[in-house]
N, C-alpha and C positions, 0 to 999 in steps of 0.2 A: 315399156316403162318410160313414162317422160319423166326427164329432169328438170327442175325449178332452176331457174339462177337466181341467187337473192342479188340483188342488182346494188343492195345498198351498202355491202362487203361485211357483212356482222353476220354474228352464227343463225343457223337456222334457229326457228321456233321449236323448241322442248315441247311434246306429245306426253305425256306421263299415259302409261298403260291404263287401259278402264280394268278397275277391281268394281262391279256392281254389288256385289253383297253388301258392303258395309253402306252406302247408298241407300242401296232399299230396306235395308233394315231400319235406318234412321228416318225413313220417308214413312215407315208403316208404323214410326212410334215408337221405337224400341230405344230403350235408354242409353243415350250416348255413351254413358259409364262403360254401360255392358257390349256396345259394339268396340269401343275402344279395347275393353279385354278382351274380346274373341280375335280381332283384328287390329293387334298393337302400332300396325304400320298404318295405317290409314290416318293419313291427315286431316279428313273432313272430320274423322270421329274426334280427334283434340279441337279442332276449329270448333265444335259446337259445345265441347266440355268449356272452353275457353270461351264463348259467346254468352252459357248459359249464368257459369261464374260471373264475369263483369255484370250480368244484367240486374244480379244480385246482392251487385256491393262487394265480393269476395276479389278483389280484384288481385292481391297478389297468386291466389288458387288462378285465376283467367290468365296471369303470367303465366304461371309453370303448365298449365297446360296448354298456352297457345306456343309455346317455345320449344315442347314435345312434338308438337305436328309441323311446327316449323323444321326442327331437325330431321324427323320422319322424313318430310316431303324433299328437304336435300339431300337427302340416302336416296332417295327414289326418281330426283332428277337425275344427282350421276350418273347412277344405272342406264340411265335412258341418254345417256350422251352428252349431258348436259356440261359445258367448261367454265361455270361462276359465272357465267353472264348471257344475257341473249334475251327474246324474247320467250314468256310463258304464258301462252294465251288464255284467259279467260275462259275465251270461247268455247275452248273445247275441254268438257266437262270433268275430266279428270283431274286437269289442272285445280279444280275450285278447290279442291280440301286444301290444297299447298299455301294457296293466295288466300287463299281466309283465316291460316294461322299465321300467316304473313300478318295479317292485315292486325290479326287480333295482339300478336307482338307488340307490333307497334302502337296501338289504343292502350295494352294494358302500361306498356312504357312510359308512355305520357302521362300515365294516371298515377305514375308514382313518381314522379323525375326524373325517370331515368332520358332525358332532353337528347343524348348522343343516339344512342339508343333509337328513342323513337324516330328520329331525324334520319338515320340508314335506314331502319326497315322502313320508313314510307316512301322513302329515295327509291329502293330497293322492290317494293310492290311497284310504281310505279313505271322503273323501267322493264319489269317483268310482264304488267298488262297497264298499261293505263285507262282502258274498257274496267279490270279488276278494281284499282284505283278511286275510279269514277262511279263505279257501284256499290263497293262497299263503305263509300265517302270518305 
């Protein structure tokens, strides 16, 4: 087993475990609504409930449920080790459902004034993945 040192003295990177069903369910078309009920924990299934709402004008519905898979997703970093802070990679794909309710938080925020609001959770995507950040604008 080799050990990493993180040289830079901050917490390791958060891994969120791979859950692929709700994934492929959503990749094969299956309605966000309905993966979100099969799989109430999965943040990527709020991230796209939340994506699909804003795309539609309904933006306080893309609030509550981009603020569902954001709480989801911080039930599911602590489990995984996570202590409020540290990096949450982008890259590695589990992470996405977290950082895109992240993300969608803070869009639907904006979209209504909530100014405080949007301003931590962009802070907060940011210092979570700024790759996340950078891609989901």
């Amino acid at each position: 087993m080799t050990m990493h040192e993180n040289l830079l003295g901050g917490p390791p990177p958060t891994h969120l475990p791979d859950d692929p069903e709700p994934r492929e369910l959503l990749a094969q078309g299956t309605a966000p609504a309905d993966v979100a009920a099969k799989y109430p924990t999965s943040s990527l299934a709020w991230a796209q409930l939340a994506d699909e709402a804003f795309e539609r004008g309904a933006v306080v519905e893309s609030y509550a449920y981009a603020r569902t898979g954001y709480h989801r997703g911080l039930d599911s970093l602590r489990r995984s080790g996570w202590k409020g802070h540290g990096p949450v990679p982008w890259e590695h794909e589990p992470n996405r459902g977290f950082l895109r309710a992240l993300h969608a938080l803070a869009r639907a925020a904006g979209a209504i004034g909530e100014q405080e609001e949007y301003e931590r959770c962009s802070q907060f995507l940011k210092d979570s993945s700024a790759t996340a950040a950078q891609t989901l604008g």
